[in-house]
Each structure stands twice: as structure tokens, then as C-alpha cells.
N, C-alpha and C positions, 0 to 999 in steps of 0.2 A: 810687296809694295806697301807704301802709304800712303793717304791723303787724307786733306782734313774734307767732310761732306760739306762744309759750307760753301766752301770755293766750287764743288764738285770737279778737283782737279786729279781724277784719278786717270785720266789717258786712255778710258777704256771705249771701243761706243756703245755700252748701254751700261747703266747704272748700274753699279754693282750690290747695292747696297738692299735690295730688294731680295736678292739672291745670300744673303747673308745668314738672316732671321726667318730660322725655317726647318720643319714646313710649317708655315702657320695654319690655323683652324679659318674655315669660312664661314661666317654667320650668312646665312641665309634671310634677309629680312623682311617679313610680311608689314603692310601697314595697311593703315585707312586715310584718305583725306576726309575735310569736311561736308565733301559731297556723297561720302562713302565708297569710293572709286579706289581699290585697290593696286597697292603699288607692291612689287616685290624685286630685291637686287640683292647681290652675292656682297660683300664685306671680305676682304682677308686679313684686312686690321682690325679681329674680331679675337674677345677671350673671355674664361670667366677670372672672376675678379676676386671671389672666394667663396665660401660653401656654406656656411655659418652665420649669416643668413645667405642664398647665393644671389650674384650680384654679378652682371653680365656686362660688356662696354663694345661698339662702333665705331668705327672712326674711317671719315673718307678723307682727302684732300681740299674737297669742297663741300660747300653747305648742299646738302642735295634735297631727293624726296622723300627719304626715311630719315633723315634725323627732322624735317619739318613737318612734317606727320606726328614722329613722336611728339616732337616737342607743340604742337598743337592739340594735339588729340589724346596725349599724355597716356599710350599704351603700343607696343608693338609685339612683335613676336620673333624668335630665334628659329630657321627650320633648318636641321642638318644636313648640309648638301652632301652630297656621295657621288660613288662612283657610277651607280646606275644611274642618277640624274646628272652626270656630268654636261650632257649636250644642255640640258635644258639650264641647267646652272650657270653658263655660260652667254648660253642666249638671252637672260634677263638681263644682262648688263649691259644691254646695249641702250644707250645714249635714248631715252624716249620725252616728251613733254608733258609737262603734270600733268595728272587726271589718266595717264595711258596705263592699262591696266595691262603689264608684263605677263601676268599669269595666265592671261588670256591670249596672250600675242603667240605663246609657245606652246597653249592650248595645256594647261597643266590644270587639274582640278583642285580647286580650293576647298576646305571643308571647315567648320565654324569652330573656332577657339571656347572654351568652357567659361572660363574667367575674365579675358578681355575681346573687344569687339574684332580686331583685327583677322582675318579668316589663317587655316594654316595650311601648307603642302600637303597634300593628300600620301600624296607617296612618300615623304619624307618621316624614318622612324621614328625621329627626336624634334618633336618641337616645344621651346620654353616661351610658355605666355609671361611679359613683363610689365610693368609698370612704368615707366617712362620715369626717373629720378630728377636729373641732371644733365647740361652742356657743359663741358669744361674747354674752355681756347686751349689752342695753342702757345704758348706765347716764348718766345727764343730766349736765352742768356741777356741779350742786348735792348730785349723789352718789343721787339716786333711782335706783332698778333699774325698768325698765321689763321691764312682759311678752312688748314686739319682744326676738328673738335670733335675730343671725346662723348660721347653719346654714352649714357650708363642705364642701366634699367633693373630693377627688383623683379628676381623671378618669383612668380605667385602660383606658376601652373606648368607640371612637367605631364608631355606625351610621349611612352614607350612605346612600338611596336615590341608584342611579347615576341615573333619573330626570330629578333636580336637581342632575347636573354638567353642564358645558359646557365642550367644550374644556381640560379638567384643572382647571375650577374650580369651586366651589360656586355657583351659580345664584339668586341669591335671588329672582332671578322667577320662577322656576319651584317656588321652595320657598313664598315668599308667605309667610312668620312674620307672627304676629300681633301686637301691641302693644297696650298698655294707655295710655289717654290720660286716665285721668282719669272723673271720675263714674260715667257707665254707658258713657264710649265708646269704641271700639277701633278698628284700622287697621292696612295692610298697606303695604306696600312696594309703590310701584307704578312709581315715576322711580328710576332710577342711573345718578349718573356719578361720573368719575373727576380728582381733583386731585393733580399731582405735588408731591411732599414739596420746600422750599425746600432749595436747597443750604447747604452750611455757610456763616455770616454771617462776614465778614472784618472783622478789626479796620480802625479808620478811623484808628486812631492816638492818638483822645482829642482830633480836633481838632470843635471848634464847631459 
């Protein structure tokens, strides 16, 4: 089949296009408002951006409570969701009113970030303290502003549970990060292996 998504005339009943790009990674997001009242919600339009310096990005469909956080309070934090917090990763996403402190609603302990204010998942291996950078809109081919905007943040502060090292490296079976696949489904990492990078391609000469 084809369609173009603007129209969204693919004849399906539910979007397909969610089920496409996948699985993606879930940023798990801590923040703080200005009353100091903790907010935290799951992201699947969530990556890093590069490594050199790293550089981490958000993005929901609406302006919500963590990119106004960030962008007020100019810090947030990344916590890795998994498959043992899946119940609870799930539950923060539910629809709450600012100031409602999710962490607390699903009873999950928070524990205090190094670098920035924002608190992080206690349970959670991997959490990246950020910096709050930049909002980037949306904005379509046709110049409509869309109410998705990317959220970008400087990581300043990485937490490992040693745990999920092995042998001086990051374990991701022992980490188990969760992924988003679309509609209601999700998925972990259960198979890895390893492909080595092609060596550099030699000219042929430009013969046939």
C-alpha cells in the first residue's frame, strides 16, 4: 500500500505510521517546576543526538510539563525506562495537572541528581543530567507551525548502575531498556550481536 500522511488516507483504523519507526528508545523525563514540585512522564520521540559532546532531544505532540519545566527551569534529566519499570513507566503517563508529582502518584522513589536540580529514578540504571539548550517548532513544508517541538538538552552528568556493566562495558541485557513499537506495544532487547565495520572501499579505477 501507499499514502501520502498528510491526508492520512491510508484506509487502516489506526495509524500506521507510529508502527513504522521502530522500536524507538523512551526517554524517561524528570523535572522540576518553579515551586519545586516534580514532574516525570515517558517520551518515545526521544534519542541522542550525538556523542561528541552528547546531546540528547524530546518531543511530544503538545507543549506539555517537561518541555515547560525545561525550558523554564533550564535543566532536566533523562532516566532509562526498562522492562522492570515497565508498570510504572506506563503509569506516569497518565494525563495529570501541573504541579502533580507522577513520581509520587505510582509511589516510585526519587533520588537527587549531582549536577542539576531536577531529582532522578531511583531504580532506573541510566540517568543523563541535562541542560536544557533549545525548543525547535515544528514547522511543515507549507510553513504551518505544528504544536510537536523538539526539546534538546547538553548532557553534563551520566549515572551507571555498575550492575549493568560487564567487562568495562554497558550490558544492555542486563539493562533490558524498553521500546516503543507503536499502538499499545512495547519490547526489550532480548538478542545481540556484533557486525564489524567495512574497511575503507578502494577505488576500482572507474573501470566497468
Amino acid at each position: 500500500m501507499y499514502y501520502d500522511p498528510r491526508q492520512n488516507s491510508h484506509s487502516l483504523p489506526h495509524d500506521p505510521f507510529l508502527a513504522l519507526v521502530v522500536p524507538r528508545p523512551i526517554g524517561w523525563i524528570s523535572t522540576l517546576d518553579g515551586s519545586g514540585n516534580v514532574n516525570l512522564a515517558p517520551y518515545s520521540f526521544f534519542n541522542a543526538l550525538s556523542t561528541k559532546p552528547p546531546f540528547v532531544m524530546f518531543s511530544s505532540s503538545a507543549r506539555k510539563d517537561s518541555q515547560r519545566n525545561a525550558e523554564a527551569m533550564g535543566e532536566f534529566v533523562v532516566n532509562v525506562a526498562t522492562y522492570d519499570l515497565r508498570e510504572e513507566v506506563n503509569a506516569t503517563s497518565v494525563p495529570a495537572d501541573p504541579g502533580v508529582d507522577e513520581a509520587a502518584l505510582v509511589g516510585l522513589e526519587m533520588i537527587a541528581s549531582v549536577a542539576v536540580r531536577p531529582p532522578r529514578v531511583a531504580r532506573s540504571p541510566v540517568a543523563l543530567e541535562c541542560l536544557y539548550l533549545r525548543s525547535v517548532p515544528m514547522v511543515s513544508s507549507n510553513g504551518v507551525v505544528h504544536s510537536a517541538t523538539i526539546v534538546i538538552g547538553e548532557v553534563i552528568g551520566v549515572h551507571i548502575d555498575d550492575a549493568v556493566i560487564t567487562d568495562g562495558r554497558v550490558d544492555v541485557r542486563r539493562m533490558r531498556p524498553l521500546s516503543r513499537l507503536g499502538y499499545l506495544d512495547y519490547g526489550i532487547i532480548d538478542t545481540v550481536f556484533s557486525l564489524p565495520r567495512p574497511k575503507k572501499a578502494v577505488s576500482n579505477g572507474g573501470a566497468a
